[in-house]
C-alpha positions in Angstrom: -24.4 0.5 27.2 -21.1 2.2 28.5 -17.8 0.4 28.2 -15.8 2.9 29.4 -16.4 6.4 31.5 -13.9 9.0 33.2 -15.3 11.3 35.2 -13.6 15.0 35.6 -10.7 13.2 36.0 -7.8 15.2 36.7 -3.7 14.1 37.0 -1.0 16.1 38.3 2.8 15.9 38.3 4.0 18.3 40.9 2.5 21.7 39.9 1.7 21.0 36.3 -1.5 19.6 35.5 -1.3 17.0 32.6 -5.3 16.6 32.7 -7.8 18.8 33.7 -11.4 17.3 34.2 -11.0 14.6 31.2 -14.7 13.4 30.7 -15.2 10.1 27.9 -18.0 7.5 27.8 -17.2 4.6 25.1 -19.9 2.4 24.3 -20.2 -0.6 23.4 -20.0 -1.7 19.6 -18.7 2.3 19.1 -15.3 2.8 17.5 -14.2 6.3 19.5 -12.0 9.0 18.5 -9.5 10.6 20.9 -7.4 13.0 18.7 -4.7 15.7 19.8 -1.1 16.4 19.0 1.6 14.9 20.5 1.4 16.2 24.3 -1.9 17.4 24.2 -2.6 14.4 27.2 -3.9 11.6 25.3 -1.5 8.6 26.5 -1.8 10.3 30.0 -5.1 9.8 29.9 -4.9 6.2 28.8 -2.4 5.2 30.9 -5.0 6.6 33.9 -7.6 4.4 32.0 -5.4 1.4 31.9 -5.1 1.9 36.0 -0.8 2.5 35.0 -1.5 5.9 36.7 -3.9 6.9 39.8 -5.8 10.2 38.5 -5.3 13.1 41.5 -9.0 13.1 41.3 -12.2 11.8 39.1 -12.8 8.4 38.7 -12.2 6.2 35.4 -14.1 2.6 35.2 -14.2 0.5 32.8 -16.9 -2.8 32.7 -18.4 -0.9 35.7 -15.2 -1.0 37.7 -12.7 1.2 39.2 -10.0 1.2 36.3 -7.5 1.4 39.3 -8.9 -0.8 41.8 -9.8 -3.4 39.8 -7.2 -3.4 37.2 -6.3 -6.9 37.1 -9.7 -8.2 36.6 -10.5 -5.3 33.8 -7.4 -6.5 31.7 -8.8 -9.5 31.3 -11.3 -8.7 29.2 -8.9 -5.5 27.0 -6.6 -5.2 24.5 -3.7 -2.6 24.1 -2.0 -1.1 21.7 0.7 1.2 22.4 2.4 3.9 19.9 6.1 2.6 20.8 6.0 -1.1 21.6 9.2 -2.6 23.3 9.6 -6.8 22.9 11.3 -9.5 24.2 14.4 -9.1 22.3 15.4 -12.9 22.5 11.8 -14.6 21.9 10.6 -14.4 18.6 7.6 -12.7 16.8 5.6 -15.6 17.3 6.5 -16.2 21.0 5.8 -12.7 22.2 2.5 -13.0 20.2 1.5 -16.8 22.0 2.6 -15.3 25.7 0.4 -11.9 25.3 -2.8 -13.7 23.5 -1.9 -16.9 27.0 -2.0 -13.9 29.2 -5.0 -12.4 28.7 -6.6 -16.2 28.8 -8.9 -16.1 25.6 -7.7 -16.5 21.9 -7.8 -17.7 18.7 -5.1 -19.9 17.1 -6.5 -20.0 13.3 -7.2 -15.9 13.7 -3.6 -15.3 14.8 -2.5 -17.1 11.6 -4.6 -15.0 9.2 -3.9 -11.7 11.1 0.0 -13.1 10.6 -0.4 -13.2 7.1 -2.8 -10.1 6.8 0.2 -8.1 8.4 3.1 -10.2 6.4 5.1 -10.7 9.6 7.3 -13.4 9.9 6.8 -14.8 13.2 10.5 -16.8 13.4 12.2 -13.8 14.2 13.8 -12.6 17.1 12.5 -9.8 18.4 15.6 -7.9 18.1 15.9 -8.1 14.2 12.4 -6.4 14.2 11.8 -2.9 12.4 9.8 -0.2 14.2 7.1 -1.4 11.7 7.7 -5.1 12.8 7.2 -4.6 16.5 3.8 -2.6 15.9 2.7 -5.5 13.5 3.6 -8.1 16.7 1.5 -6.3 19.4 -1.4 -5.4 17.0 -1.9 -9.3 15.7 -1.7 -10.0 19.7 -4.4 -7.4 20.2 -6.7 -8.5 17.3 -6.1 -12.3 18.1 -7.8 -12.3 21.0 -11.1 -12.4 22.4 -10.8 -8.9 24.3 -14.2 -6.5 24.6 -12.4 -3.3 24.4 -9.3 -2.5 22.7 -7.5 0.2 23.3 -5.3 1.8 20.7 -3.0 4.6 21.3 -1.0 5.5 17.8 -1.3 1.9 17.0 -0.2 2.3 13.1 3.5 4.5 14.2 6.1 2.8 11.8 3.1 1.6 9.5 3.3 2.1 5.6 -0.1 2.5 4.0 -0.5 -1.0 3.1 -0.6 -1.7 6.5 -2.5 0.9 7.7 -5.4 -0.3 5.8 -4.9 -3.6 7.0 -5.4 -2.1 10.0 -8.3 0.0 9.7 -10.0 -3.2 8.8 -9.0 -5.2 12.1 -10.5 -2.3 13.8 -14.0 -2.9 11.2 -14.0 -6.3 12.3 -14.2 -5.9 15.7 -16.3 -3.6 16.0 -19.0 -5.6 13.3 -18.4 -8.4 16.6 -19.8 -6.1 18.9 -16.7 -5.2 20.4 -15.7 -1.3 21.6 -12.6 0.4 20.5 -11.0 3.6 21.8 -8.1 4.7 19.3 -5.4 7.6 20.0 -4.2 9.4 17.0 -2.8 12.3 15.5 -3.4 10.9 12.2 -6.9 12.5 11.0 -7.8 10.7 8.0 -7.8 7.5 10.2 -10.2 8.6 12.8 -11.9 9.9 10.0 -12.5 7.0 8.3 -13.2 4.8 11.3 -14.7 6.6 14.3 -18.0 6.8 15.2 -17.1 9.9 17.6 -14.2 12.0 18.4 -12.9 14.0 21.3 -10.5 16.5 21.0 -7.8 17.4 23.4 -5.4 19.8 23.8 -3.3 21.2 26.6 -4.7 18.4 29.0 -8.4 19.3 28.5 -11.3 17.9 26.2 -12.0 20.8 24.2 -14.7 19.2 21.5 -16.6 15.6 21.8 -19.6 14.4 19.6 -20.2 12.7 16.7 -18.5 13.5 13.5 -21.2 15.2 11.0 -22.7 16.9 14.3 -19.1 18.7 14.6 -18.7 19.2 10.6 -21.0 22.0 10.3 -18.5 24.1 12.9 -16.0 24.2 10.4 -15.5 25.5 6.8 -16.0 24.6 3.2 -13.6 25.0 0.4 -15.0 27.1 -2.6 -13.1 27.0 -5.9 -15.1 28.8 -8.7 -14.4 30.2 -12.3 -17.3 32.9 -13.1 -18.7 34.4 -16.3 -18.4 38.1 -14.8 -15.7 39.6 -12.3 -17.5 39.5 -8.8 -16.7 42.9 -7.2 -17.3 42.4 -3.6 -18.1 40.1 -1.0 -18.7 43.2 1.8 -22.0 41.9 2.9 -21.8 38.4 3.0 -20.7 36.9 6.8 -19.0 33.7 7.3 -15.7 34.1 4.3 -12.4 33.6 4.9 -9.2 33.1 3.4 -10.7 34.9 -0.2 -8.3 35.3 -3.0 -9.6 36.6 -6.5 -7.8 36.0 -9.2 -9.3 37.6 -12.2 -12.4 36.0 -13.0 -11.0 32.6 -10.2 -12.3 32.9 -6.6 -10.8 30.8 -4.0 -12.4 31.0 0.0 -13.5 29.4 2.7 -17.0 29.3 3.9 -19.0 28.6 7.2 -21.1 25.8 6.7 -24.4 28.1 7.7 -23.3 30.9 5.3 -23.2 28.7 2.5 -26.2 28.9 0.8 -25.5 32.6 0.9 -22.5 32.8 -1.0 -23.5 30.3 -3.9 -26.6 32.1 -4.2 -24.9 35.5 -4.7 -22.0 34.2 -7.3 -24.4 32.3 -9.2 -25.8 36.0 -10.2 -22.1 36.6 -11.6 -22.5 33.4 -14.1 -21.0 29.9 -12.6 -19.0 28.4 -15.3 -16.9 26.0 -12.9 -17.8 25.4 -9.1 -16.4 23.3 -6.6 -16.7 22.7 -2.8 -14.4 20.6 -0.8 -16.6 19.4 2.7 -15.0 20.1 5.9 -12.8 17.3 6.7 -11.2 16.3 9.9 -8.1 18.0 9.9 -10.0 21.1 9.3 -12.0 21.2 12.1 -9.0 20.2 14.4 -6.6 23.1 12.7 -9.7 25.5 13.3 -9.8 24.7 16.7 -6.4 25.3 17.4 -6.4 28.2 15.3 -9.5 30.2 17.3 -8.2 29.3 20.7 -4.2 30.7 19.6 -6.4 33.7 18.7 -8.7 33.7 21.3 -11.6 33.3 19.9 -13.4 30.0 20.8 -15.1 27.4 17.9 -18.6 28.5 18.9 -18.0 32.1 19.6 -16.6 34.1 22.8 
């Protein structure tokens, strides 16, 4: 079942073109991916989800309705997250968290407690006082305490040391084990790694990559590190190296995933006496991307 959809949406400021024909489908009980460095488009595209901005053209629901038309009612039933949250600077933590959880209607007093403690915020506070870090911790507890069926996370953990982060990553665990749907924004790749289900990639305004995570691993490379018995002379007529340094009888490369077999097959004949491959994370399939397009060459060719 789709939670949320845009449709070759499209937003415009002037002449400049912030999104060009964004298409994402969330589904429900799916924790997805939306990845791209700062100003690629991803919080212009949420804020069109969010009905904050009217898309030029496309359509964006969410629930089945018109994420600008029907914005009220869709908030009802969501959660968001933003990278830079700004507070009431004269209510405290715990006020600001009460008022957000009262306006969306549906919450859960003994689940803002733990989250409190999860996050060690104190919640007497004034929201002045509050670090960077603070203010995240406030909105994510508000998020997480209630009873929302799609949250939506754009740089959620900025200001967050790695405690929290992983405090975090298991909020995000939770709800989705309820059933619920997440979207999450992020530059950080080891955290849609370890959470997301799927991933788009975005840069310059346009989706650029979108599927699940191992179906996109095999477009990137391999790290092989390998001490040999004999000095391997050549690797002329092998396809799919790069980045190969020899150091005496040391290799170093990279590898496409299909050329693989190839290339351990043909040092083995050289006597292995160390070997090891690093799989494709990530942040290499996102720096390859970026790489091939600079250079002109797309991920899959042409």
């Amino acid at each position: 079942m789709v939670i949320l959809k845009t449709m070759d949406v499209m937003k415009k400021f002037g002449t400049f073109t912030a999104l060009d024909r964004i298409n994402l489908d969330v589904n429900k009980g799916e924790i997805y991916g939306f990845i791209g460095p700062n100003g690629a488009g991803k919080s212009t595209t949420i804020r069109v989800i969010l009905g904050i901005l009217k898309a030029t053209s496309g359509r964006a629901e969410i629930f089945g309705m018109d994420a600008w038309k029907d914005a009220v009612e869709i908030h009802k039933r969501i959660a968001y997250v933003p990278g830079d949250v700004n507070l009431w600077s004269n209510l405290t933590g715990g006020e600001v968290i009460d008022l957000l959880v009262k306006l969306r209607g549906r919450g859960d007093n003994k689940k803002r407690n733990d989250l409190i403690e999860r996050f060690q915020l104190d919640p007497t506070k004034k929201c002045r006082t509050y670090s960077k870090g603070n203010r995240q911790k406030v909105a994510l507890v508000a998020a997480f305490s209630s009873d929302a069926d799609l949250y939506i996370l754009d740089e959620p953990t900025s200001g967050l040391d790695p405690l929290m982060e992983r405090v975090f990553q298991e909020c995000v665990l939770d709800v989705k084990n309820e059933g619920k749907s997440v979207l999450l924004s992020s530059h950080i790749l080891s955290e849609v790694e370890k959470l997301c289900d799927r991933v788009a990639i975005i840069r310059e305004g346009q989706i650029i990559e979108t599927g699940a995570l191992d179906d996109m691993r095999h477009l990137t490379r391999i790290k092989v590190l390998a001490e040999m018995a004999q000095p391997i002379k050549s690797f002329e007529n092998i396809n799919g190296i790069h980045d190969l340094e020899v150091t005496g009888s040391s290799i170093s490369l990279h590898v496409d995933g299909e050329s693989l077999d190839e290339v351990i097959k043909y040092i083995s004949s050289f006597g292995i006496v160390k070997l090891e491959c690093a799989p494709p994370t990530l942040e290499d399939l996102f720096m390859r991307h970026y790489e091939d397009s600079e250079t002109g060459a797309g991920l899959l060719g042409g």
